[in-house]
N, CA, C and O atoms as a CHARMM CRD file, in Angstrom:
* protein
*
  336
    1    1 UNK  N      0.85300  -1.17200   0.00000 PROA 1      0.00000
    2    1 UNK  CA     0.00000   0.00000   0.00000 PROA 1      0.00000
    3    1 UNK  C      0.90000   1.23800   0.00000 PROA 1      0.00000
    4    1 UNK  O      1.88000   1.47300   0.70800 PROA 1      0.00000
    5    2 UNK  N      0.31300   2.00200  -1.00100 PROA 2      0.00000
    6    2 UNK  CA     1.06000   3.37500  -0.91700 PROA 2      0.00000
    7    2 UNK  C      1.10300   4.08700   0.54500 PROA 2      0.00000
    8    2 UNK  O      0.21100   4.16700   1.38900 PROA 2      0.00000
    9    3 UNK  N      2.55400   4.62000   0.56300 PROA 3      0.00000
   10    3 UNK  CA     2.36700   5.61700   1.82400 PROA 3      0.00000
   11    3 UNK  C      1.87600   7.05400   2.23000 PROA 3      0.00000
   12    3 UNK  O      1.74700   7.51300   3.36500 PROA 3      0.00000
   13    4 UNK  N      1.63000   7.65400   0.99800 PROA 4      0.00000
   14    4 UNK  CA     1.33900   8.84400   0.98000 PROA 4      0.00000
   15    4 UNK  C      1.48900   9.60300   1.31300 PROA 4      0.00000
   16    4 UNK  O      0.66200  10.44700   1.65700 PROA 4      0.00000
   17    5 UNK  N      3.38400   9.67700   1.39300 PROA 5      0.00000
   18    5 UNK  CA     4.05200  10.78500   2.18500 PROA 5      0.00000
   19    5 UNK  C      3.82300  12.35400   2.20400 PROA 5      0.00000
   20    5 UNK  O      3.47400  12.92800   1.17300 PROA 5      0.00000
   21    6 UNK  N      3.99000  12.92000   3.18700 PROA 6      0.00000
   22    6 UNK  CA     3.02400  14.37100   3.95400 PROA 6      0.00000
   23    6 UNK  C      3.70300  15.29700   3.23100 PROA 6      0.00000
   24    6 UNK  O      3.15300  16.37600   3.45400 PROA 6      0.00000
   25    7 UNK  N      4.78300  15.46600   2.34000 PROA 7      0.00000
   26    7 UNK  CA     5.70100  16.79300   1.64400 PROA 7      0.00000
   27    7 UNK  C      6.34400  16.13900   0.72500 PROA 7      0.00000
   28    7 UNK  O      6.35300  14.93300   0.48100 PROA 7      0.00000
   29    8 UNK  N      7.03400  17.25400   0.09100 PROA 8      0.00000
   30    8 UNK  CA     7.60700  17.23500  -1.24800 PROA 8      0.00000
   31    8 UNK  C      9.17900  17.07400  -0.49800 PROA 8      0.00000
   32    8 UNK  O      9.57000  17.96000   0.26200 PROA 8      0.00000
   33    9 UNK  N      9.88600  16.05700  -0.74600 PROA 9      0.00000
   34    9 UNK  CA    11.44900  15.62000  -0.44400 PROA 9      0.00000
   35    9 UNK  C     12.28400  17.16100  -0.93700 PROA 9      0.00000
   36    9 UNK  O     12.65700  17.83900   0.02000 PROA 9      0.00000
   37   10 UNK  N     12.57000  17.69800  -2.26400 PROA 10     0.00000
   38   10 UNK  CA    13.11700  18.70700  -2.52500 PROA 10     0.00000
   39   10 UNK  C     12.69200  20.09700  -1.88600 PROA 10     0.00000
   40   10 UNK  O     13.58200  20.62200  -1.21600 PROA 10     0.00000
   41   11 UNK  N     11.35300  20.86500  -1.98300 PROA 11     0.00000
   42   11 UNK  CA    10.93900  22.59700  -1.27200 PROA 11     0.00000
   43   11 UNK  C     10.46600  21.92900   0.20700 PROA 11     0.00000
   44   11 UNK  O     10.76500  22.63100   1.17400 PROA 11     0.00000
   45   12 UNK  N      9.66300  20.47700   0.55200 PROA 12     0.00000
   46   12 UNK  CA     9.40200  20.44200   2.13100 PROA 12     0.00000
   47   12 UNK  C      7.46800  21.13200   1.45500 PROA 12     0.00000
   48   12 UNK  O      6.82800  21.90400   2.17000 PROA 12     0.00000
   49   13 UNK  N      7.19000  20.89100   0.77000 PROA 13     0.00000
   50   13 UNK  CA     6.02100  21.35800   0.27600 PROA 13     0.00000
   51   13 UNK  C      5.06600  20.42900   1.07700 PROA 13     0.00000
   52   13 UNK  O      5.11100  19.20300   0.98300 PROA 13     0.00000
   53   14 UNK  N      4.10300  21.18100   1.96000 PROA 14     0.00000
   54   14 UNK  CA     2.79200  19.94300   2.18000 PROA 14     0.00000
   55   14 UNK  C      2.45600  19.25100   1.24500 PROA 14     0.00000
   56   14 UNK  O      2.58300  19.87100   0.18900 PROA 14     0.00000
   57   15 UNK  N      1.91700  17.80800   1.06400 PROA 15     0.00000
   58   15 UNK  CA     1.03100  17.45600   0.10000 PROA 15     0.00000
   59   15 UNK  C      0.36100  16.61300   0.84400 PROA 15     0.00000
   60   15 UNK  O      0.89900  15.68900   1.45400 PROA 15     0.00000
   61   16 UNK  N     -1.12600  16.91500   0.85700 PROA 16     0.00000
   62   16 UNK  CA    -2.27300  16.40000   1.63900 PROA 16     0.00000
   63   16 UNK  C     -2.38500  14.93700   0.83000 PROA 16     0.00000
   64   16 UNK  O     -2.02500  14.85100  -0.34400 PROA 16     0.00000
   65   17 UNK  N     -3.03200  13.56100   1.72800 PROA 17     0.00000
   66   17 UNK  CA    -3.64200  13.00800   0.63200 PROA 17     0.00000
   67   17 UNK  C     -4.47000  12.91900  -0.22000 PROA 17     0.00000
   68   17 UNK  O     -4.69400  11.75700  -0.55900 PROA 17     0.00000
   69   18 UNK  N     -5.07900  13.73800  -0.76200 PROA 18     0.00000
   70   18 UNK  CA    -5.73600  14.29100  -1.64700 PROA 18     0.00000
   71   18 UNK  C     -5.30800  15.25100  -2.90400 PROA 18     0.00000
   72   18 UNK  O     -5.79200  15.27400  -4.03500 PROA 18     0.00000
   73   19 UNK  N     -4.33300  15.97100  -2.39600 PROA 19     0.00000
   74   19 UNK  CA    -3.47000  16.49300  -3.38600 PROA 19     0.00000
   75   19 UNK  C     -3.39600  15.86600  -5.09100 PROA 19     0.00000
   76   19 UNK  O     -3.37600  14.64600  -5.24900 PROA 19     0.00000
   77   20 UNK  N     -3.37600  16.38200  -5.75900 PROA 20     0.00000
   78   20 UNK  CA    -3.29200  16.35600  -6.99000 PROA 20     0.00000
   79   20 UNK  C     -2.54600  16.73000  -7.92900 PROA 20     0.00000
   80   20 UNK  O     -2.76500  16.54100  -9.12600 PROA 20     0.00000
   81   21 UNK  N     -1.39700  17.41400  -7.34400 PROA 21     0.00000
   82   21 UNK  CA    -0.00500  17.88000  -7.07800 PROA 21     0.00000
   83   21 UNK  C      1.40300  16.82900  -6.35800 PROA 21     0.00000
   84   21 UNK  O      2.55000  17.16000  -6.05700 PROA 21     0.00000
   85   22 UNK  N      1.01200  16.09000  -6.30900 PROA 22     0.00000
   86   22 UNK  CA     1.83500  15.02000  -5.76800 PROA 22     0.00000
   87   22 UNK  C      2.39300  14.02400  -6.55300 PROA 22     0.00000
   88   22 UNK  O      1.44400  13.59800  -7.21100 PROA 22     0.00000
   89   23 UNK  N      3.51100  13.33400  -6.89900 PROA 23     0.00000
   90   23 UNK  CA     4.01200  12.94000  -7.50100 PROA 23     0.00000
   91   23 UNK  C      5.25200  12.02800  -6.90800 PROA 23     0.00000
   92   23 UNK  O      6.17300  12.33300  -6.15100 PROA 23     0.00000
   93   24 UNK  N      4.84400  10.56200  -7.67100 PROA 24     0.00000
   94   24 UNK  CA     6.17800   9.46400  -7.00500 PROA 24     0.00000
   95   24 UNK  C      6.56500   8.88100  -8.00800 PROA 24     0.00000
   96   24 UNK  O      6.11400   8.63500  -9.12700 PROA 24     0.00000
   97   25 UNK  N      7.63500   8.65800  -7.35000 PROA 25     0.00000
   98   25 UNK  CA     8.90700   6.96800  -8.34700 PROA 25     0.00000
   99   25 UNK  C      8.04900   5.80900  -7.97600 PROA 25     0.00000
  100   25 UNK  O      6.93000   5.65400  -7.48600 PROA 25     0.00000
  101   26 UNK  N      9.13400   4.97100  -8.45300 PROA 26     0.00000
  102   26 UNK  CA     8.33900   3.44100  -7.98200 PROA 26     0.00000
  103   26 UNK  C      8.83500   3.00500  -6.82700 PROA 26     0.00000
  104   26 UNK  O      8.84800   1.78900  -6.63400 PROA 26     0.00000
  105   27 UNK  N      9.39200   3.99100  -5.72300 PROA 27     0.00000
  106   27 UNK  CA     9.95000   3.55700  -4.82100 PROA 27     0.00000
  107   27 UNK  C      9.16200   4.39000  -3.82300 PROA 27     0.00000
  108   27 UNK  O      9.40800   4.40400  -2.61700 PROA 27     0.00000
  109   28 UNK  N      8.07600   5.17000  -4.49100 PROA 28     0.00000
  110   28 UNK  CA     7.76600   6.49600  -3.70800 PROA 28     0.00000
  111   28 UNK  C      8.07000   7.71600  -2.91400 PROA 28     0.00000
  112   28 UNK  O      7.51300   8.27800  -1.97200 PROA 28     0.00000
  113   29 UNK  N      9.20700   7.94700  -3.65800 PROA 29     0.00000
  114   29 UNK  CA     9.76900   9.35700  -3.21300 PROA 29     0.00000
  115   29 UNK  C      8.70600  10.13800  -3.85900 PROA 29     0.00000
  116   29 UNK  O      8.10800   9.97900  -4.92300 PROA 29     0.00000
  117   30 UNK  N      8.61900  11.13800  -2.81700 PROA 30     0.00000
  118   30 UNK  CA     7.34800  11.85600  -3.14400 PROA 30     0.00000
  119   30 UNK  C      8.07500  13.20000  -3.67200 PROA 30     0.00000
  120   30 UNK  O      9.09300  13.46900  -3.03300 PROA 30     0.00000
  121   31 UNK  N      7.71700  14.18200  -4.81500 PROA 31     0.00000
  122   31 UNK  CA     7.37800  15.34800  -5.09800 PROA 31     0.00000
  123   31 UNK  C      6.40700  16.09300  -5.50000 PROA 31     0.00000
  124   31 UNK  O      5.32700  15.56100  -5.76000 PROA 31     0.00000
  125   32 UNK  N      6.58700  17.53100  -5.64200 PROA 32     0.00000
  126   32 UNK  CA     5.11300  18.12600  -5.96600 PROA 32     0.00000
  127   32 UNK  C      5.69400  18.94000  -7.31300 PROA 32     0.00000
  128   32 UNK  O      6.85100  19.26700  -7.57900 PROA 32     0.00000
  129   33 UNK  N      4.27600  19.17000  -8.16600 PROA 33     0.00000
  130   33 UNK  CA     4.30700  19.32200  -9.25200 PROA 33     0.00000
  131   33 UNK  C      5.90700  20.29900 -10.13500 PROA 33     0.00000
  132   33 UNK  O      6.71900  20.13000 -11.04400 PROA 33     0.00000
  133   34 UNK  N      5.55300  21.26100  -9.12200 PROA 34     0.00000
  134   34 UNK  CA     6.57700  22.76600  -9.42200 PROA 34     0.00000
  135   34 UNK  C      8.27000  21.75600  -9.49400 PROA 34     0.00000
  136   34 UNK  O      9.04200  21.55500 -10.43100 PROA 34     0.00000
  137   35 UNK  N      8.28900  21.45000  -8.47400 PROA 35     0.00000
  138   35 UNK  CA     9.78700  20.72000  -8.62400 PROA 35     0.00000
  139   35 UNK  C      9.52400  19.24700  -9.39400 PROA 35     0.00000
  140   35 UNK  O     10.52300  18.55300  -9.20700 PROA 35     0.00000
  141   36 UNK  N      8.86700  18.78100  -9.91800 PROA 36     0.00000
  142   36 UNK  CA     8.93500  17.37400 -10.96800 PROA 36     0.00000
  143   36 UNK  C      9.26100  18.33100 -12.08800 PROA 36     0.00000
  144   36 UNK  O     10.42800  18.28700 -12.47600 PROA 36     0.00000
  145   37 UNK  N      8.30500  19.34700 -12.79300 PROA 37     0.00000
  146   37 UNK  CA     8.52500  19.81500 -14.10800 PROA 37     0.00000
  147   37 UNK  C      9.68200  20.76100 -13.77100 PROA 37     0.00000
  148   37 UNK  O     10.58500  20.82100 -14.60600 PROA 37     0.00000
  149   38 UNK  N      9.77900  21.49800 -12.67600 PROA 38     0.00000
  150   38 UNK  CA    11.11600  22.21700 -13.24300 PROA 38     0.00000
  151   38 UNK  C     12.37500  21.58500 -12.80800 PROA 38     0.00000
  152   38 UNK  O     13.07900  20.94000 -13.58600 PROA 38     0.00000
  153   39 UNK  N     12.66400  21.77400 -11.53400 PROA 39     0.00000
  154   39 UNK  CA    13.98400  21.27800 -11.69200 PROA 39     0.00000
  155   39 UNK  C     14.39800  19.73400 -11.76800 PROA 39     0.00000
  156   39 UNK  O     15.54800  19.30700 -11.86600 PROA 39     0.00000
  157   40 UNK  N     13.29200  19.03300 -11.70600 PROA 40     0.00000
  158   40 UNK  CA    13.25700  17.24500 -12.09900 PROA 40     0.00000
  159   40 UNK  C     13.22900  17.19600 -13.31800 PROA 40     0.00000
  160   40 UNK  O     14.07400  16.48600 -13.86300 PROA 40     0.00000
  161   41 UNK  N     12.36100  17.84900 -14.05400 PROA 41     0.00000
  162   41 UNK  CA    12.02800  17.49400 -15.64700 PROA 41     0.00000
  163   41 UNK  C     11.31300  16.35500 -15.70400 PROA 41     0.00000
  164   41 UNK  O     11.23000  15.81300 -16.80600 PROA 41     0.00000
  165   42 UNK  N     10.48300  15.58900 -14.26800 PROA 42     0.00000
  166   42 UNK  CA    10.11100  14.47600 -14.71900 PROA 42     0.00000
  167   42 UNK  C     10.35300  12.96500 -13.97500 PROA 42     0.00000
  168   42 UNK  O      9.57900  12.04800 -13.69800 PROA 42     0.00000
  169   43 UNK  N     11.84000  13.17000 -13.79000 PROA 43     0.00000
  170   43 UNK  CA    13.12700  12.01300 -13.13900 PROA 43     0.00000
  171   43 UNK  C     13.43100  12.11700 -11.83500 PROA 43     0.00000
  172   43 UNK  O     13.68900  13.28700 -11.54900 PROA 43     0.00000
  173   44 UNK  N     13.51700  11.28600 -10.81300 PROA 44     0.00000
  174   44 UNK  CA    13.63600  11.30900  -9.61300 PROA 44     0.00000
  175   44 UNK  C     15.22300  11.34400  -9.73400 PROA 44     0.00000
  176   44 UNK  O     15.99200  10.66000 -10.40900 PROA 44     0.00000
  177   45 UNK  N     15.40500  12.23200  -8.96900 PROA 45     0.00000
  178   45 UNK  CA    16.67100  12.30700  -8.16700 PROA 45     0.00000
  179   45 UNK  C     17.60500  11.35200  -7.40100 PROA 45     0.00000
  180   45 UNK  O     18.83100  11.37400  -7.28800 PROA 45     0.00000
  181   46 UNK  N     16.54500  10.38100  -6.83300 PROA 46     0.00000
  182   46 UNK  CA    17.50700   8.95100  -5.92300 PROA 46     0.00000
  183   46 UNK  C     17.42900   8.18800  -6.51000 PROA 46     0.00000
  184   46 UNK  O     18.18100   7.28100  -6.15400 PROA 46     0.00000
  185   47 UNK  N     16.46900   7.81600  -7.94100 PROA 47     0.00000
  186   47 UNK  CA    16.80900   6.22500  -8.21000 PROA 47     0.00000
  187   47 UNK  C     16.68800   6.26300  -9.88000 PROA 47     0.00000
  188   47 UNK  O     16.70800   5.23800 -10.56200 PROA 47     0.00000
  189   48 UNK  N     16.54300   7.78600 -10.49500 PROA 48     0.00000
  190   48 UNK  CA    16.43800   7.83100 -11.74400 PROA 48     0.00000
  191   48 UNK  C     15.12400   7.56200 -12.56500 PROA 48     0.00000
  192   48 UNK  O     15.02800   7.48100 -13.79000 PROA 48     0.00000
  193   49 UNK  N     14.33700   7.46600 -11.81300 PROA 49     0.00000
  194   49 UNK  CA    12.43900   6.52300 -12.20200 PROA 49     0.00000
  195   49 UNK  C     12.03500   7.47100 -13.08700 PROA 49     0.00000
  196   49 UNK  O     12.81100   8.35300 -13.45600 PROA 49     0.00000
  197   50 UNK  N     10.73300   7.38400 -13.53200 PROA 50     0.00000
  198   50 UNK  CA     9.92800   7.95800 -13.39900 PROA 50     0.00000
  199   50 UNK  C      9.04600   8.68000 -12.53500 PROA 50     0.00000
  200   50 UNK  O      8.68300   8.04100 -11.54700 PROA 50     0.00000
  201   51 UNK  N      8.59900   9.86300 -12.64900 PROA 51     0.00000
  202   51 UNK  CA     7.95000  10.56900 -11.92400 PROA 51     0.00000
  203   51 UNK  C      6.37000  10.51600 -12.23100 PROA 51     0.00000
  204   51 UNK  O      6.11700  11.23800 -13.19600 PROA 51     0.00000
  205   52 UNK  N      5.27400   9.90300 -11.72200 PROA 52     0.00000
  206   52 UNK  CA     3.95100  10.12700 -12.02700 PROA 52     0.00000
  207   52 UNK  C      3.19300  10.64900 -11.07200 PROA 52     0.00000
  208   52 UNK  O      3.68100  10.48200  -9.95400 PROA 52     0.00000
  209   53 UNK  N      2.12000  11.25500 -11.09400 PROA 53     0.00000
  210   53 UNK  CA     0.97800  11.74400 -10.55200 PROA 53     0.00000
  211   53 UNK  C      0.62400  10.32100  -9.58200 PROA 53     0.00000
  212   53 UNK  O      0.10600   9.27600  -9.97400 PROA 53     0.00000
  213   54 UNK  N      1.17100  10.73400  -7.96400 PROA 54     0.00000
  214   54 UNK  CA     0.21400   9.89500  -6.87000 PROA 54     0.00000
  215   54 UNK  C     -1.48200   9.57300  -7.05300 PROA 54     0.00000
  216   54 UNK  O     -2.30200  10.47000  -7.25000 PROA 54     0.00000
  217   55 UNK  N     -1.72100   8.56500  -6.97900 PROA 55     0.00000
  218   55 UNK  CA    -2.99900   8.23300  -6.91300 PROA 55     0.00000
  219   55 UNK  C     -3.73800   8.75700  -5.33000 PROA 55     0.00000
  220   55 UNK  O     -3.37300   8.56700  -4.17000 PROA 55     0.00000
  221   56 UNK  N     -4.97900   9.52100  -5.94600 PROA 56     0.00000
  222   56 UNK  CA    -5.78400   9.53400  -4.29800 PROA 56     0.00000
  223   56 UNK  C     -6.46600   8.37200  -3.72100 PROA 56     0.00000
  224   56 UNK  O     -7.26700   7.64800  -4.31200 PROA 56     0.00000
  225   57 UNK  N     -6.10500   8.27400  -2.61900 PROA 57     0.00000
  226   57 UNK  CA    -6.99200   7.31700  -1.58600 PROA 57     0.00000
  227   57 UNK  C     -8.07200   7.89100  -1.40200 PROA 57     0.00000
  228   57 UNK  O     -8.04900   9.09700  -1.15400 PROA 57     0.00000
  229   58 UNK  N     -9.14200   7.28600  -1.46300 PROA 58     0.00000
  230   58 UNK  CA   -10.93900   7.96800  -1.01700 PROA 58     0.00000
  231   58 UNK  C    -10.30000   7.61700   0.30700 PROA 58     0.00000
  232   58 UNK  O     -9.56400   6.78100   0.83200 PROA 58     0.00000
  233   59 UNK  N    -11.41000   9.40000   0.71300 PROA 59     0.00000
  234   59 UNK  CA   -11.12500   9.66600   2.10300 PROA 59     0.00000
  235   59 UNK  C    -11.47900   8.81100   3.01200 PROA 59     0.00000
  236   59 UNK  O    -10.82300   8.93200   4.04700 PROA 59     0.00000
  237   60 UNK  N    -12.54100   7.70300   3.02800 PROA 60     0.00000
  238   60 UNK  CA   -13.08700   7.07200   3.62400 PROA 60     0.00000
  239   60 UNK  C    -12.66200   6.05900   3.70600 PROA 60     0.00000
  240   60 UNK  O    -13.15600   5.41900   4.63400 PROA 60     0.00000
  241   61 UNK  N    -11.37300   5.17300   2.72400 PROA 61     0.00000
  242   61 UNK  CA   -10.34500   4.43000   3.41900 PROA 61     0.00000
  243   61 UNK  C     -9.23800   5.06500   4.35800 PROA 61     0.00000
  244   61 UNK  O     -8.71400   4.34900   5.21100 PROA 61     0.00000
  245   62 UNK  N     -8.94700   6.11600   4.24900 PROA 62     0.00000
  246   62 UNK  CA    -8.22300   6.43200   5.20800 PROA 62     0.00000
  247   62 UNK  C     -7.89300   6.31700   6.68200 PROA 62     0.00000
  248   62 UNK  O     -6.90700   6.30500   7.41800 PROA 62     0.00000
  249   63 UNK  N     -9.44000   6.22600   6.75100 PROA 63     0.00000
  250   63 UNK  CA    -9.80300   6.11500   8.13800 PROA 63     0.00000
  251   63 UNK  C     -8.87900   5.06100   8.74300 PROA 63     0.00000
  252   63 UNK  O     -8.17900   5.38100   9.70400 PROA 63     0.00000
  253   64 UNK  N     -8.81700   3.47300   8.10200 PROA 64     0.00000
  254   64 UNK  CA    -8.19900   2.32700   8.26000 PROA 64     0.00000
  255   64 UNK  C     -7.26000   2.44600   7.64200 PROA 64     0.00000
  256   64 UNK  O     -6.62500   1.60000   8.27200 PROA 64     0.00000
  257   65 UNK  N     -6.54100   2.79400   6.87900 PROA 65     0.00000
  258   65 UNK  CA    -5.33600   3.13300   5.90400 PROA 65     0.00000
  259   65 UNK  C     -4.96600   4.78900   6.20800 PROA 65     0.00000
  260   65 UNK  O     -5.55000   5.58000   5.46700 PROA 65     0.00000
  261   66 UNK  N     -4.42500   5.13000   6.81100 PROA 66     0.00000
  262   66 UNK  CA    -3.94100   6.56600   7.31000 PROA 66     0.00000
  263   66 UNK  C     -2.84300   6.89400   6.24200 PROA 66     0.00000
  264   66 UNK  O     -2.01100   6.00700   6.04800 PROA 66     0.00000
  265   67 UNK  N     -2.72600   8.14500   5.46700 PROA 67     0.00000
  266   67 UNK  CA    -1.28600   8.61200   4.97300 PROA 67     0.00000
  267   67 UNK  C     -0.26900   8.47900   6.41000 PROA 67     0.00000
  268   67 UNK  O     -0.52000   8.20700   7.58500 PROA 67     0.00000
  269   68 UNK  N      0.61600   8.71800   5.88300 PROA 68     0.00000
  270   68 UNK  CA     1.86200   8.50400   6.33000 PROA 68     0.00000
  271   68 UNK  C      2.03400   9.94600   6.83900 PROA 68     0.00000
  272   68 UNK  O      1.54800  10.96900   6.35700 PROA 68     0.00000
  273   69 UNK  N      2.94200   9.79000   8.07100 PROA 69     0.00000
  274   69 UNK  CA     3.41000  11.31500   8.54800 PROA 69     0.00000
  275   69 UNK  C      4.45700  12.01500   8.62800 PROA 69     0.00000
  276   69 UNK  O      4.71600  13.18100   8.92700 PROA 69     0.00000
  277   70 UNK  N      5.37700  10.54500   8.11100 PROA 70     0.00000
  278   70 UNK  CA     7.01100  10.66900   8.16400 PROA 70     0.00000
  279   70 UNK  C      7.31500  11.73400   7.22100 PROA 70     0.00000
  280   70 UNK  O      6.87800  11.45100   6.10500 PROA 70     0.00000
  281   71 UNK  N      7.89900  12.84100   7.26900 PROA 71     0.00000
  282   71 UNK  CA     8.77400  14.04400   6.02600 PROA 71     0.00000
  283   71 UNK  C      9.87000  13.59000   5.99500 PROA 71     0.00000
  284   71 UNK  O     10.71400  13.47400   6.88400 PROA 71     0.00000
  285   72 UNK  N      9.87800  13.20400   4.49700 PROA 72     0.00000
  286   72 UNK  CA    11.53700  13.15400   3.88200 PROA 72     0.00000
  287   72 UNK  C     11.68300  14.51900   3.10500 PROA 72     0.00000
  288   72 UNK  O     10.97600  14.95200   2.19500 PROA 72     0.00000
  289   73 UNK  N     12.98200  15.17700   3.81100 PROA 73     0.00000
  290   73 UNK  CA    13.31100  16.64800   3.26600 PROA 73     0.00000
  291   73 UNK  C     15.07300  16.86500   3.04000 PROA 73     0.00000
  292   73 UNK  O     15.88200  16.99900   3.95800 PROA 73     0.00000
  293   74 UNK  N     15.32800  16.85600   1.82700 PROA 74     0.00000
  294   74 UNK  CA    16.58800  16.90900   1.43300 PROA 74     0.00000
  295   74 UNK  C     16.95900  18.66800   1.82300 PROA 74     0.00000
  296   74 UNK  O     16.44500  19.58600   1.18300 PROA 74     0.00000
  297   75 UNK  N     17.87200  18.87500   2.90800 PROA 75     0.00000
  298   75 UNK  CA    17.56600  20.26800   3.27600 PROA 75     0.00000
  299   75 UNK  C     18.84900  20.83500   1.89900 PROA 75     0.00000
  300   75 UNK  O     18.69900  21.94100   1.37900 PROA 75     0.00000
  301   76 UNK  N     19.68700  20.17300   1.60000 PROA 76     0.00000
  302   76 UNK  CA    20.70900  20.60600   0.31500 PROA 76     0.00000
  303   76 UNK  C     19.71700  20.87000  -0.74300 PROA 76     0.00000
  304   76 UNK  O     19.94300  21.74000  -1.58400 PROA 76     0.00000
  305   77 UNK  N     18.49700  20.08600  -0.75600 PROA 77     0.00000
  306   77 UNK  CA    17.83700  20.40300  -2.15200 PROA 77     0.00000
  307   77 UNK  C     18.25100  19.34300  -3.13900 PROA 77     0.00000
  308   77 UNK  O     19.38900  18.87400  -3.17800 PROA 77     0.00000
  309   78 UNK  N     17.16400  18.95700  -4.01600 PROA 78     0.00000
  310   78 UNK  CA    17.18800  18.42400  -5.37900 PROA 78     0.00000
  311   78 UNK  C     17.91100  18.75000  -6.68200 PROA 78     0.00000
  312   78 UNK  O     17.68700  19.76700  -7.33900 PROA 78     0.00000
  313   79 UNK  N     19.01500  17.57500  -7.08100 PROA 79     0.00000
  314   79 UNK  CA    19.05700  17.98100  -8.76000 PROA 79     0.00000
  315   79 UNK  C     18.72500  16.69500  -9.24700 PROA 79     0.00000
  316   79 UNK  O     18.66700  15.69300  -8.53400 PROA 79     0.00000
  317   80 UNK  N     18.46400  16.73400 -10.71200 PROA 80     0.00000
  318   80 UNK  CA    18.17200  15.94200 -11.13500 PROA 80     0.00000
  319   80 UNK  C     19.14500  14.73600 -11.16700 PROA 80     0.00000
  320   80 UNK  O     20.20800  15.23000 -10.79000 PROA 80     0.00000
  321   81 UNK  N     19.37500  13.30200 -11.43700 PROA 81     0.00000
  322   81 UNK  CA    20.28300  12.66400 -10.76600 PROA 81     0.00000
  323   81 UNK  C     21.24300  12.58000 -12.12500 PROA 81     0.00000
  324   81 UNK  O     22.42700  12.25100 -12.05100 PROA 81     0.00000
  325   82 UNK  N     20.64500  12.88600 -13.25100 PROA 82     0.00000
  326   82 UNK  CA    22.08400  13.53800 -14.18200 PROA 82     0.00000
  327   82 UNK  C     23.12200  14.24600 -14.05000 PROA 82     0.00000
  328   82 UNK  O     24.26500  14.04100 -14.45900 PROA 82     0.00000
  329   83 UNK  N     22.45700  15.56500 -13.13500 PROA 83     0.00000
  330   83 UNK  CA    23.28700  16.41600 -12.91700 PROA 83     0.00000
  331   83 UNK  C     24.19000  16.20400 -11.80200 PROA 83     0.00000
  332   83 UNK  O     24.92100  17.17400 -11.60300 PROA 83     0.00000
  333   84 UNK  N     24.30500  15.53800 -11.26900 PROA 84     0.00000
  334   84 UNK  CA    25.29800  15.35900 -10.12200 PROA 84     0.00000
  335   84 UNK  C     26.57800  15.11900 -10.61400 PROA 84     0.00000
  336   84 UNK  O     27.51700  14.94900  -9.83600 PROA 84     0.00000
């Protein structure tokens, strides 16, 4: 089950589960829109993936399935993992 981590790893951006702005690898590093298209272009930073649009959980599984509360926040900031 997805975790539906609470922020964006690169700005520390909230992303609610509901958000529609949220975006993971296949490992689920989470980002939000502004940093996938600009300074991602798309590509995750830790494992090279793809970047897609998180799926929403209906609110009403949540209840029994809670997002996640853990923040992963790269305080150096994101580059794309080319650029390193």
């Amino acid at each position: 089950m997805l975790a539906l981590r609470p922020n964006c790893e690169c700005c520390d951006r909230d992303l609610s589960p509901a958000s529609r702005q949220a975006f993971i690898c296949s490992f689920e590093c989470t980002f939000c829109a502004d940093c996938v298209e600009g300074t991602l272009k798309g590509i995750c930073p830790n494992c090279g993936g793809e970047l897609v649009r998180r799926p929403i959980r209906p609110e009403a599984k949540l209840i029994h399935n809670p997002a996640s509360t853990l923040r992963v926040f790269k305080a150096e900031g994101c580059l794309p993992k080319n650029a390193a």
